[in-house]
N, C-alpha and C positions, 0 to 999 in steps of 0.2 A: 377858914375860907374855902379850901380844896372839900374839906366836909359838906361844906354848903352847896357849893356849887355841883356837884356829886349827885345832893339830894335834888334840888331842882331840875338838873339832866335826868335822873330818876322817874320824877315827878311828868316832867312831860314827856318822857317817851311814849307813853299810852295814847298821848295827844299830837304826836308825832305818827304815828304809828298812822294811827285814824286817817289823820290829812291824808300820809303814803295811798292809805287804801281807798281812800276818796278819788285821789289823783291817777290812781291805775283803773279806777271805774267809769271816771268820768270821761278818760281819756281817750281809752278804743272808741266809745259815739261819738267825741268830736272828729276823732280822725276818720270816724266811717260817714258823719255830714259833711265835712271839708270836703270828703272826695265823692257826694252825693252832686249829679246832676239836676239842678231847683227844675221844677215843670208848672203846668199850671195849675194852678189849684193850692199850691204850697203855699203857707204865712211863712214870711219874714222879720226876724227882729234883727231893727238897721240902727247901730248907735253910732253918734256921731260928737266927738270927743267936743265939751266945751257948746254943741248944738243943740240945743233940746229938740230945735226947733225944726230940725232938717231929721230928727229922731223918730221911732216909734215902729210899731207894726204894720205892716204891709203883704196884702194877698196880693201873688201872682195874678195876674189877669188874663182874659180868654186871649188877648195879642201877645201874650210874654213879659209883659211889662208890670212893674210899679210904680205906684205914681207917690214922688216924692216930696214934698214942703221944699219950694224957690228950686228946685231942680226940673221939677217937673217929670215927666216919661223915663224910666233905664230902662231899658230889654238884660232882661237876665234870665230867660228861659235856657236851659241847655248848659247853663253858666254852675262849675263851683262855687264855693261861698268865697273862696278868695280872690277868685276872677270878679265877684260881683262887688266887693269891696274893693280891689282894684278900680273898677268902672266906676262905681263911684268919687272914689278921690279923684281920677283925672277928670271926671265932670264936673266935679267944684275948684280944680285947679283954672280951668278952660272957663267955669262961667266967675267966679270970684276972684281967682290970682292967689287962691289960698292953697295952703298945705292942709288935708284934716285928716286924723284919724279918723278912719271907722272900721266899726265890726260887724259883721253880717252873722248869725246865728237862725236856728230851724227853731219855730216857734211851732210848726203843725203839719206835718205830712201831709201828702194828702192820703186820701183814704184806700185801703185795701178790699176786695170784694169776697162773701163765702157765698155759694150755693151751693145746692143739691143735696146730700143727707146729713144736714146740719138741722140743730135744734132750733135756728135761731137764723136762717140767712139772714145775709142785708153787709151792709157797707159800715167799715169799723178801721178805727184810725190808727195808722203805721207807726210804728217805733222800728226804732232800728234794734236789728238783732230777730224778727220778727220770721219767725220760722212756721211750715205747714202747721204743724202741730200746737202750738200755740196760737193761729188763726182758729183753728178749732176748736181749741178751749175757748176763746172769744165768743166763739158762735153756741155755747151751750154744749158743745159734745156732740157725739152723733143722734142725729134723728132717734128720736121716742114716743110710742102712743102717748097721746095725754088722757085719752076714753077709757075707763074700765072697762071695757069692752071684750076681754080674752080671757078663755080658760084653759085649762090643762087638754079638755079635750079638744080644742080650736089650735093650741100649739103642736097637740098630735098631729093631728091631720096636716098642716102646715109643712110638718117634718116627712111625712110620707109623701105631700105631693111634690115638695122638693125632689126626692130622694127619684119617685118616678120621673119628674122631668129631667133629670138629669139620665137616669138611664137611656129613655127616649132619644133625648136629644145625642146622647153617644152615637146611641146607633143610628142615628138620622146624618149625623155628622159621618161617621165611617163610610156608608151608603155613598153619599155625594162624595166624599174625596173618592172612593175607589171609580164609582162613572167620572168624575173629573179626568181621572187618570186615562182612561179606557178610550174617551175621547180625545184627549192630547196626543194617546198613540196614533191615532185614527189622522188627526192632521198632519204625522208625522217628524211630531216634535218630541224629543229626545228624554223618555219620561225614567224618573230614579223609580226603582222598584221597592214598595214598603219591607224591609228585610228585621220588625219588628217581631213580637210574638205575641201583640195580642190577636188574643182569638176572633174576635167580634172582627178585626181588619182583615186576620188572613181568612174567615167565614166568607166577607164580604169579595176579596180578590175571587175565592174561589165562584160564587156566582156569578163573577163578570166571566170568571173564565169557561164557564158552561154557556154562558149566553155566547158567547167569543167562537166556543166550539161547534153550537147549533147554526151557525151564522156562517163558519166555512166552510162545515157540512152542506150545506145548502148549495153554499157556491162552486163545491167540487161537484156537486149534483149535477147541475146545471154546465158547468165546462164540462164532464162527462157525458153528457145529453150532447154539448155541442161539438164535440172531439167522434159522436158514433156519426153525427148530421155530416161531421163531413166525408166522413169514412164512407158512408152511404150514396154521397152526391160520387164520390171519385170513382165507387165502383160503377154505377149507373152510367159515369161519364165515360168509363170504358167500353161497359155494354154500348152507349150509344157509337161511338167509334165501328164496331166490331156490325152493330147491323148495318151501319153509312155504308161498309166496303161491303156487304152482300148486296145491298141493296142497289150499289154501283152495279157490280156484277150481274145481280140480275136484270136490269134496265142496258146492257150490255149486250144481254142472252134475246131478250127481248127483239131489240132492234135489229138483229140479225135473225132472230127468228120470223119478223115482220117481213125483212126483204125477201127472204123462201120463200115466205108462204104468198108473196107476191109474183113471185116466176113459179107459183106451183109446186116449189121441190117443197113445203111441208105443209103438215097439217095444222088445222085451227084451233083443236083442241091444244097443240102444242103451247100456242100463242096465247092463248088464254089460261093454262095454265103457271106461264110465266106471270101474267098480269096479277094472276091471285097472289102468287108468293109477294109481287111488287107491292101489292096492298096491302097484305101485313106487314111487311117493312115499316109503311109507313106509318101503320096503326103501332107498330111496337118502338117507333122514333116518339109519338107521341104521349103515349106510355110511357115514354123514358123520363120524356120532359115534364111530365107532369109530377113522378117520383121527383126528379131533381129539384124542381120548385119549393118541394114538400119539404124536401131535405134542408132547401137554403131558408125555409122559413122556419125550420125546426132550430136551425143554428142561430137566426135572427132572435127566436124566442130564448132562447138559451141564454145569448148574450145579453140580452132585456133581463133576466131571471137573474141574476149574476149582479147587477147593477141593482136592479130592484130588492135582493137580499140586504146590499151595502147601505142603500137608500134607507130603507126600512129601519135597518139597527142602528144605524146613524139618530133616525128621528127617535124611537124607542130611548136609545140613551138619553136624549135631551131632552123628552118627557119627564122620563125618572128621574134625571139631575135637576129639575124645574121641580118636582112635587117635592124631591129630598131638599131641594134649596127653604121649601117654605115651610115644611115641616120643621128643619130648623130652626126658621124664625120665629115658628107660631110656638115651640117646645122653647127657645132659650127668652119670649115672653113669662110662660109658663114659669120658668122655672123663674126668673126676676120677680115676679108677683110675688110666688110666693117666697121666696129667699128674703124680698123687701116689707113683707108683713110678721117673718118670723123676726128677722135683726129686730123691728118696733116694738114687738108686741111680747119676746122674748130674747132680751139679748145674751142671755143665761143658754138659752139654746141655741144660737145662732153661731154663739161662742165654742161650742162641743162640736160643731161642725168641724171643724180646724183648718185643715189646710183647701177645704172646700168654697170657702167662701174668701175674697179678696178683698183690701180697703181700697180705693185708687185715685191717687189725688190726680191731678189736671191742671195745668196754672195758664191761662192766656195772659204772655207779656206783650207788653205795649204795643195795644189796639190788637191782635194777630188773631185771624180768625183760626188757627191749626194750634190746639193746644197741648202744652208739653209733661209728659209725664213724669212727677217727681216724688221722691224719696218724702219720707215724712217729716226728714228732718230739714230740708231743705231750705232755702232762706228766700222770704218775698220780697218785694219792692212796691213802693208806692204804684195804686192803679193796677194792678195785679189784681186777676179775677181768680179765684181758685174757688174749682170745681170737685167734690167729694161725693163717693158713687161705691158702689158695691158688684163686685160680680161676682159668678159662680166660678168655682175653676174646676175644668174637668178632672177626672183622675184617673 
């Protein structure tokens, strides 16, 4: 008997075994539906122990609800599967006076979204456990010509206008951050200095700093033009001092030499010679003033000159930051074009690129128009839009 029974513990262990492994498979989905919140769109399978009738399948509806045989409406939107069997029984306790089992199970996700470099976009149906990558297998793989349409020497060329737009775009990129920078200092916000080694950035620092240099050249120009304008006006303004007290003096000499020459005791030549010095006084107060004027508009222009240098390079920079801004756009088009005809048309070559080229998934969760960047392995959820796209990565 201990033989036998031996033999038949034997016997089913392999059938044993099975169940075990059934029951560790089946078990993590149930526990990852249990704790699934139901939305709309989702089938429900509602069984109801000894009920056929209050039984059966049931879609979520655009109000949250399922409509059930003599119960009528539940809202189970937002609801576990055990919260919604819950609701159920206290609904037939309240409408019947009954006790009833039920079980609520996932008959159907709703559906998951792929676009963008898939073979296959469009809308495909959730399982749980349901990762990027595996949406992707869904969807055919990535994007591929279906046209014969490519040859060795179309994939050449493909590869070398890559290769040029990517240079370009370097240095169109490099370009703008260095005027980026240039102008930050210029507002006087507090700029980190590139302390890199490539060439092409410190190439680029060094032509702002020639432009930087011609610029306060300029402007030391012009404060030295207006540093001589004043030197000029202060001498002149002494000069004019210095003829006022002759000019006193001789208007002075004058009027005493008027009253002699009116009691007789001088001559008229006297008197008239005092008048002439008197009138060059006043021609040379003239003179003076007119220098002075000269001077304070030579400083006036000066300090115009000075502003106008800053004005100037100010606009210059934001030119060239606007041309470098578009050229990067029109180059990192450039290089997407072709980067997304080589992946199709050769993925064999797209692939030799290596660390050149990026995969990059995307996933918008529920409704969010700002989508979030994930891992490949990552895990989706019902209604999940995942987006798959390609870039170039500099190097």
């Amino acid at each position: 008997m201990v033989v036998f029974l031996r033999q038949v513990s034997a016997g089913l262990a392999p059938v044993l075994a099975l169940l075990a492994g059934l029951t560790l498979a089946v078990g993590p989905a149930r526990a990852e539906s249990q704790d699934y919140l139901v939305g709309v769109g989702d089938r429900l399978t509602v069984s109801v122990y000894g009920k056929p009738e209050m039984s059966g399948t049931f879609q979520v509806r655009a109000d949250g609800d399922i409509a059930l045989h003599l119960l009528g409406p539940i809202e189970v939107a937002g609801l576990t599967m055990r919260e919604i069997e819950e609701r159920i029984e206290a609904e037939a306790r309240e409408r019947f006076s009954s006790r009833e089992s039920v079980l609520v199970d996932m008959q159907e996700y709703r559906d998951v979204f792929v676009l963008g470099a898939v073979d296959t976009p469009g809308s495909y149906q959730y399982r749980p456990g349901l990762t990027v990558m595996k949406a992707v297998a869904m969807a055919g793989g990535f994007e591929r010509l279906q046209e014969e349409m490519t040859n060795d020497r179309q994939i050449e060329d493909a590869r070398n206008s890559l290769a040029e737009a990517q240079s370009r775009l370097k240095f169109a990129q490099s370009e703008r951050d260095a005027l980026a920078r240039e102008l930050a200092r210029l507002d006087g916000a507090e700029v980190v200095e590139d302390t890199g080694t490539d060439e092409l950035d410190l190439q680029q620092e060094q032509l702002v700093g020639l432009r930087r240099s011609l610029m306060l050249d300029l402007k030391d120009g012009a404060t030295l033009r207006g540093s001589l304008a004043d030197e000029e006006a202060g001498m002149l303004d002494q000069r004019r001092v210095l003829v006022n007290e002759r000019l006193d003096a001789t208007q002075e000499q004058l009027d005493g030499m008027m009253e002699l020459e009116s009691r007789g005791l001088a001559r008229k030549e006297q008197t008239l010679g005092l008048k002439i010095d008197l009138s060059e006084y006043n021609a040379d107060l003239l003179e003076i003033a007119a220098f002075i004027s000269r001077a304070k508009q030579t400083r006036a222009a000066a300090e115009s000159d000075v502003q106008e240098a800053q004005t100037e390079y100010r606009l210059n920079l934001l030119q060239d930051k606007l041309e470098a801004d578009q050229r990067v756009a029109s180059e990192q088009t450039n290089l997407e074009m072709a980067l997304d005809f080589l992946r199709r048309a050769s993925p064999a070559a797209a692939a030799d690129l290596g660390g050149a080229v990026e995969t990059v998934y995307e996933v918008y969760r529920n409704g969010s128009d700002k989508p979030e960047r994930v891992p490949p392995t990552a895990l989706l959820s019902p209604e999940d839009v995942l987006e798959v796209s390609f870039q170039a990565v500099m190097q």
